[in-house]
C-alpha positions as CSV (number, residue, x, y, z in Angstrom):
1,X,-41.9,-0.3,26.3
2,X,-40.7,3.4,26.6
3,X,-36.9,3.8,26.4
4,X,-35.7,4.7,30.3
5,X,-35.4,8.8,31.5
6,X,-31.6,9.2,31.3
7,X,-29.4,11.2,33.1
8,X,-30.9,14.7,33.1
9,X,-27.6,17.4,31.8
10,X,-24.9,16.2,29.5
11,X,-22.2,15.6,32.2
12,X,-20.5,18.2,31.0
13,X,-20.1,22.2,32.0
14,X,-18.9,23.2,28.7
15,X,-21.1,21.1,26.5
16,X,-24.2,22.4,28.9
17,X,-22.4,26.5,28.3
18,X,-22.9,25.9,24.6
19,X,-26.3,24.6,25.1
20,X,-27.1,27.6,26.6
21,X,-25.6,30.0,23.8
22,X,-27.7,28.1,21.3
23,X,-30.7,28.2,23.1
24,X,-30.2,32.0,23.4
25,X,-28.7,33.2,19.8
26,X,-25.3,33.7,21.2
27,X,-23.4,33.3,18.0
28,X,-20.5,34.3,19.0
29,X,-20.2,31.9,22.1
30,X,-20.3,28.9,19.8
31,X,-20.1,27.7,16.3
32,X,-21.5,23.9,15.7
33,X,-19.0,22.0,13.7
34,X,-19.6,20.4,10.4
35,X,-21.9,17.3,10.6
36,X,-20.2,13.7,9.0
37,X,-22.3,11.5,7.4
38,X,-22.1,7.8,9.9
39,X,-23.7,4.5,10.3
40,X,-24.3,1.7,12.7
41,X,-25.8,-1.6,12.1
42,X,-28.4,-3.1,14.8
43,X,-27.3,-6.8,14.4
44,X,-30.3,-8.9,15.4
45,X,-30.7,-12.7,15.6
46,X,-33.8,-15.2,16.5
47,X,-33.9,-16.8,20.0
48,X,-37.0,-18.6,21.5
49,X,-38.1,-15.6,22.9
50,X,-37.8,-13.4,20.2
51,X,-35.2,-11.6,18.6
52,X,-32.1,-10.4,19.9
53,X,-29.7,-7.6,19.2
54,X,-26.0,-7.0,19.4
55,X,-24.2,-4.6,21.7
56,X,-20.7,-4.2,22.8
57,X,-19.2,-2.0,25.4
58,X,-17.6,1.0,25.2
59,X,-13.9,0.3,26.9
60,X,-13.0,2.0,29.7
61,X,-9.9,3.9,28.6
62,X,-12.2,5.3,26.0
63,X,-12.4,9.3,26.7
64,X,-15.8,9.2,25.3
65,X,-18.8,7.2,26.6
66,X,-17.0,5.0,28.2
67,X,-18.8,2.1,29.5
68,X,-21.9,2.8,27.5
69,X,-23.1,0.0,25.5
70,X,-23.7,0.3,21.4
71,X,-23.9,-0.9,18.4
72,X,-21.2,-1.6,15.7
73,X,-20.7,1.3,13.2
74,X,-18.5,4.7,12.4
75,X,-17.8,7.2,9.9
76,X,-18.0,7.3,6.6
77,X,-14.5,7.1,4.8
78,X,-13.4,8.4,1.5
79,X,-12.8,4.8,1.0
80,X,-16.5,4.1,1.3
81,X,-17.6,5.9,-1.8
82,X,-15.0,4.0,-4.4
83,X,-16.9,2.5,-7.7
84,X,-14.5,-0.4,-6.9
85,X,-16.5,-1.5,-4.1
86,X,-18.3,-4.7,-5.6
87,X,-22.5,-4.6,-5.5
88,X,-24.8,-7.7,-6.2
89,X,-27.3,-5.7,-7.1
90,X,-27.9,-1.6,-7.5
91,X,-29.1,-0.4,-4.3
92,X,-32.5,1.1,-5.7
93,X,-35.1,0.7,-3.0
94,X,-32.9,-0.3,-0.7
95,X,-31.3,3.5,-0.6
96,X,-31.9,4.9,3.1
97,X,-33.8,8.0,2.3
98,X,-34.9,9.3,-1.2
99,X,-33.4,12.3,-1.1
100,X,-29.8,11.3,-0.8
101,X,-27.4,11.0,-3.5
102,X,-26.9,7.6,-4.5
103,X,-23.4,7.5,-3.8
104,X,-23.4,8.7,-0.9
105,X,-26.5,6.4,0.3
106,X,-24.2,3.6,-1.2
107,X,-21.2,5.0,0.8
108,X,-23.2,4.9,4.1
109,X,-24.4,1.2,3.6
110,X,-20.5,0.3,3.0
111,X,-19.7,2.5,6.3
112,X,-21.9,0.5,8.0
113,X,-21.2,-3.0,6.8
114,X,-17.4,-2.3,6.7
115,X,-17.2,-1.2,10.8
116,X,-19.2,-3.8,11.7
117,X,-16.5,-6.1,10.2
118,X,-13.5,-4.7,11.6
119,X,-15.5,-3.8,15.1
120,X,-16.9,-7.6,15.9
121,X,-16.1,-9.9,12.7
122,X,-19.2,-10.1,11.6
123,X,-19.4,-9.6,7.6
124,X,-22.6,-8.4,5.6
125,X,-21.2,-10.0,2.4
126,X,-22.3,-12.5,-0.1
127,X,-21.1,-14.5,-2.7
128,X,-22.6,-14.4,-6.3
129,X,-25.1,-16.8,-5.1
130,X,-25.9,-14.9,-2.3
131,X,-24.4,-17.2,0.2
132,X,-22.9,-15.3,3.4
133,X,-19.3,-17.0,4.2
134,X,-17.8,-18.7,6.9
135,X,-15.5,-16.2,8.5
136,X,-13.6,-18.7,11.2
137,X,-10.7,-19.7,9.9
138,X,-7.1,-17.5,10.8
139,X,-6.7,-16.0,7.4
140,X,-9.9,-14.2,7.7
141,X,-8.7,-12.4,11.2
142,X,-5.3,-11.5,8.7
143,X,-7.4,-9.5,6.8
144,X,-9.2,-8.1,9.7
145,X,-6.4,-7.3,11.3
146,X,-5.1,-6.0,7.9
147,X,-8.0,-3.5,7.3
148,X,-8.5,-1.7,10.7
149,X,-4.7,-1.2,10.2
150,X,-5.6,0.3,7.4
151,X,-3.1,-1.7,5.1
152,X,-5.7,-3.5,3.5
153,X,-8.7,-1.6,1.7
154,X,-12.6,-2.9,1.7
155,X,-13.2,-3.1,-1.6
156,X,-10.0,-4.7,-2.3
157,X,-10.5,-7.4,0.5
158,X,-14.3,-8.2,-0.8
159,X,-12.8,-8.4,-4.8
160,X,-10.1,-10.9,-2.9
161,X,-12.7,-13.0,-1.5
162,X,-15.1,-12.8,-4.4
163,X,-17.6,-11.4,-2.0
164,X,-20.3,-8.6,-3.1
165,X,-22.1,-6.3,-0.8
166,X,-26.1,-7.2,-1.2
167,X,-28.2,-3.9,-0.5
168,X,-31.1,-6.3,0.7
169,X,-28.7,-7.7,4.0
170,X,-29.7,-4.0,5.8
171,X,-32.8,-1.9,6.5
172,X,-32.7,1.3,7.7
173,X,-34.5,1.6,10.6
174,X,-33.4,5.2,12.6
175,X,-31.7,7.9,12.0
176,X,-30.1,10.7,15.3
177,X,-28.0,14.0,14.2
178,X,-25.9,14.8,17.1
179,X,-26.5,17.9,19.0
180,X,-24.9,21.3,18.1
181,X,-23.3,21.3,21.1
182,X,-20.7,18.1,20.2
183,X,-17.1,18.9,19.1
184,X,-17.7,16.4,16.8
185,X,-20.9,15.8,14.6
186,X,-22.4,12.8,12.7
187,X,-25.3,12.2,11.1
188,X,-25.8,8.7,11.6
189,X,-28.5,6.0,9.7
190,X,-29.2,3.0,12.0
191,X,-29.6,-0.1,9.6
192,X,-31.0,-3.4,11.0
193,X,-29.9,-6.4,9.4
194,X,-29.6,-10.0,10.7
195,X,-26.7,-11.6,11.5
196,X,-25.4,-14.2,8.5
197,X,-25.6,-17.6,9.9
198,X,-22.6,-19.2,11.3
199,X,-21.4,-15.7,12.8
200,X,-23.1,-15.4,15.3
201,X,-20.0,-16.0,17.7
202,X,-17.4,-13.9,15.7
203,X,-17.4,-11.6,17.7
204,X,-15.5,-14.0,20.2
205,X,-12.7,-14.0,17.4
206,X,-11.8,-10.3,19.1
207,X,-12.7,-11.3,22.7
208,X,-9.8,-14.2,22.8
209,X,-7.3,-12.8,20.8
210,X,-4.6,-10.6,22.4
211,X,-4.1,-8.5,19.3
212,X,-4.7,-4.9,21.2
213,X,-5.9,-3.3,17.9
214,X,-8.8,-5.2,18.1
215,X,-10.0,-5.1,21.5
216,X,-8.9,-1.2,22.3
217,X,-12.5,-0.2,21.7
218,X,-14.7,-2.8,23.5
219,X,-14.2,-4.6,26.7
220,X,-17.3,-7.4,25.8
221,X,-20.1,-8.2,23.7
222,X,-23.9,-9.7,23.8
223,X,-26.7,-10.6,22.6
224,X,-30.2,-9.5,24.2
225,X,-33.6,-8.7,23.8
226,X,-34.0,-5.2,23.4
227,X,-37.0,-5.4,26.5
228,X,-33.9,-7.3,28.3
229,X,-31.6,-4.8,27.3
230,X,-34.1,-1.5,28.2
231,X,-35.0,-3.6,31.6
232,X,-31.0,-3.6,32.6
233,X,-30.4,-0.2,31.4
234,X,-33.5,1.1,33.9
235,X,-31.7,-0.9,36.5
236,X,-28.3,1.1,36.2
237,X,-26.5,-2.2,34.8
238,X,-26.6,-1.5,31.6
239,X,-25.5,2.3,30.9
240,X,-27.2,3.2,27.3
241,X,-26.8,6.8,25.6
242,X,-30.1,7.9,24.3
243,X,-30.2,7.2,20.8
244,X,-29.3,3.6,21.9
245,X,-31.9,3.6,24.4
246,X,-34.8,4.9,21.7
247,X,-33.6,2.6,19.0
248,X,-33.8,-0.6,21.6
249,X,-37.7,0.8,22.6
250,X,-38.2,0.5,19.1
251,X,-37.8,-3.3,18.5
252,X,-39.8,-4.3,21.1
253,X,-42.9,-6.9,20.5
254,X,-41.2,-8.4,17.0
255,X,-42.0,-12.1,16.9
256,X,-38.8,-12.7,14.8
257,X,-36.0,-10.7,12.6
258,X,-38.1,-11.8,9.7
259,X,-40.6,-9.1,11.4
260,X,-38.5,-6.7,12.3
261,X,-37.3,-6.7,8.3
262,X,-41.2,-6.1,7.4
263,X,-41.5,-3.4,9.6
264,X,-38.5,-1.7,8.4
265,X,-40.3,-1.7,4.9
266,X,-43.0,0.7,5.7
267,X,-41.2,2.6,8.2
268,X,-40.8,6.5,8.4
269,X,-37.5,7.1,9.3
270,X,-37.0,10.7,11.0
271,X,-33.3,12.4,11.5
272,X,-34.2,12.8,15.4
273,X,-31.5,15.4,17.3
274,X,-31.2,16.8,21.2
275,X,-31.9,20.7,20.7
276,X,-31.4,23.0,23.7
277,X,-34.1,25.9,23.9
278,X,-35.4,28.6,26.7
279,X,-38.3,29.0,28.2
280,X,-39.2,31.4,30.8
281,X,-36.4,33.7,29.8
282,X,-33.3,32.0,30.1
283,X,-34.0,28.6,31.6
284,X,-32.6,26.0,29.1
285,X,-34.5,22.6,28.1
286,X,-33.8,20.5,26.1
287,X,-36.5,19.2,23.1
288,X,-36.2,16.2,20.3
289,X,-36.2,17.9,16.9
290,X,-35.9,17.2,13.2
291,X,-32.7,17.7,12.4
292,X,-32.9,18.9,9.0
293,X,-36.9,21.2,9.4
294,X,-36.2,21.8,13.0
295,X,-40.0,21.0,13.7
296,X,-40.5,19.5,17.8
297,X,-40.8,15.8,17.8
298,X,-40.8,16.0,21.6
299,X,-39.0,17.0,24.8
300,X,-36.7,15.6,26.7
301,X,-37.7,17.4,29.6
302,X,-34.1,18.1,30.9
303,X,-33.6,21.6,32.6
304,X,-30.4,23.1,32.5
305,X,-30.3,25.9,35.5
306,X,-28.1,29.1,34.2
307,X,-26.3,28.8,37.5
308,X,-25.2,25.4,36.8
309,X,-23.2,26.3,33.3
310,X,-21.8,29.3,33.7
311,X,-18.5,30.2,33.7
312,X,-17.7,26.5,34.0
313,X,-14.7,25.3,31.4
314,X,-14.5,22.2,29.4
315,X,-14.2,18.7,31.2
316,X,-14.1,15.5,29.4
317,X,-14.4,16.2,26.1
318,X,-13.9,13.4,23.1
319,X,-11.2,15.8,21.1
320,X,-8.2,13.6,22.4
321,X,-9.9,10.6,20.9
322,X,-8.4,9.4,17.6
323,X,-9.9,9.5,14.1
324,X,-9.8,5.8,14.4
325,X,-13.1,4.8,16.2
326,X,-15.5,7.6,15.8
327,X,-18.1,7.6,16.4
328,X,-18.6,3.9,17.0
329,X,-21.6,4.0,16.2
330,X,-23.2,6.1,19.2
331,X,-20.6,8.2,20.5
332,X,-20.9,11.2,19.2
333,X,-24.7,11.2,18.6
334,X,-25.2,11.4,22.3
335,X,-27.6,11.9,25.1
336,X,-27.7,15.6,24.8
């Protein structure tokens, strides 16, 4: 199953003038900001009918893809690259692309594991014997609580619990660089990784408790197939931003998660990005590339009409958002 055709410009005047500049070496009209490293994690979990991922919605009040529905992850934090942050094992082969660094590979897998966490309660830890624990009982939400607060740190809370992160609980699986036309920039790994059992449900922790620190970023959760999910999103129920929408396409036909995992093995793993170029003089379209060669993986086949961006100023932008919550995993790696 293809991912669905999705709205055709970005919503945006501004964000469509810079496309413009880009697509026609005006320099001087824009400079792309500095790309952050980011991760999400695509929780998946067995059902009858195959297996089923995770995604929350955007809330409302959110200036910033509101609505949209995504998966658990943001930025990576200074925080994310301390030695103190207790490992079962050395990444090694579990590292998402060769040719990072180690640390910082090990820093996105923490990113990743530790958003998930404080996002929906759901904790891609072990114990020495490589048992995932029960996360159910009120001093667990304490700590919760305590770290998107930021009063409690990650590797202190896993050395607290005697929990180690275990590189082999995540695969990466995809991998989207948003556009140079975003105020904001991530260059985000998508992990898959399968939910520990017994947590399934934490994610309800957040829904039915009032604490507004944990629900000011998602207005409700579930669990679907990705076909499911696609099959809602093509019937305007389920609003998905691209990246979202390719990843889901993706994880169609797996029998199980144990599948899925396989796959994710052997799997080439692209940095796909939305780049804006003209054809026909000025006309702007917009084309998948390679983020880091800039070679064509495809086209979006989204026309921008000069008359449409011109002299148009900014509307809606993310830059009133707070630090805290970027990019939630898809914000900021956007439909174009």
């Amino acid at each position: 199953m293809t991912a669905p055709r999705l709205p055709g410009r970005t919503g945006n005047p501004e964000r469509d003038r810079r496309a413009r500049a880009i697509a026609l070496g005006d320099a001087a009209a824009w400079t792309p900001p500095e790309v952050r490293d980011a991760a999400t994690v695509i929780l998946l979990r067995d059902s009858p009918d195959g297996p089923q991922v995770h995604l929350q919605r955007r809330a409302a009040a959110l200036s910033f893809a509101s609505g949209m529905h995504v998966f658990p992850g943001g930025r990576v934090d200074a925080a994310d690259y301390e030695p103190a942050v207790p490992w079962r094992a050395s990444p090694g082969s579990s590292l998402p692309q060769p040719a990072l660094r180690r640390t910082t590979a090990e820093a996105l897998i923490v990113a990743g594991i530790r958003e998930t966490y404080e996002e929906i309660g759901v904790l891609l830890a072990v114990d020495p014997s490589g048992r995932a624990p029960a996360t159910d009982d009120a001093t667990w939400l304490r700590d919760r609580l305590a770290l998107v607060r930021g009063e409690l740190g990650f590797a202190e809370f896993l050395t607290a619990r005697g929990l180690l992160i275990d590189p082999a609980s995540v695969a990466m699986w995809s991998h989207w660089v948003s556009p140079a036309t975003e105020s904001r920039r991530y260059d985000t790994r998508f992990f898959v990784a399968e939910v520990p059992a017994g947590q399934a449900d934490s994610e309800l922790v957040m829904d039915h408790h009032d604490d507004t620190v944990l629900v000011a970023e998602s207005e409700g959760q579930q669990w679907l197939r990705p076909a499911d999910a696609l099959a809602e999103a093509a019937a305007g129920s389920l609003p998905l931003l691209r990246p979202t929408a390719q990843t889901l396409a993706t994880l169609v036909g797996f029998d199980s998660v144990a599948d899925v995992r396989h796959a994710a093995v052997h799997r080439e793993v692209r940095p796909r990005m939305g780049h804006p170029v003209a054809i026909d003089g000025d006309r702007v379209v917009w084309a998948e590339v390679d983020a880091y060669t800039g070679e064509t993986i495809g086209a979006f086949d989204i026309a921008v009409p000069p008359s449409e961006v011109d002299g148009m100023t900014e509307r809606g932008e993310p830059d009133g958002m707070t630090e805290r919550g970027e990019p939630d995993g898809m914000t900021e790696v956007s439909d174009p």
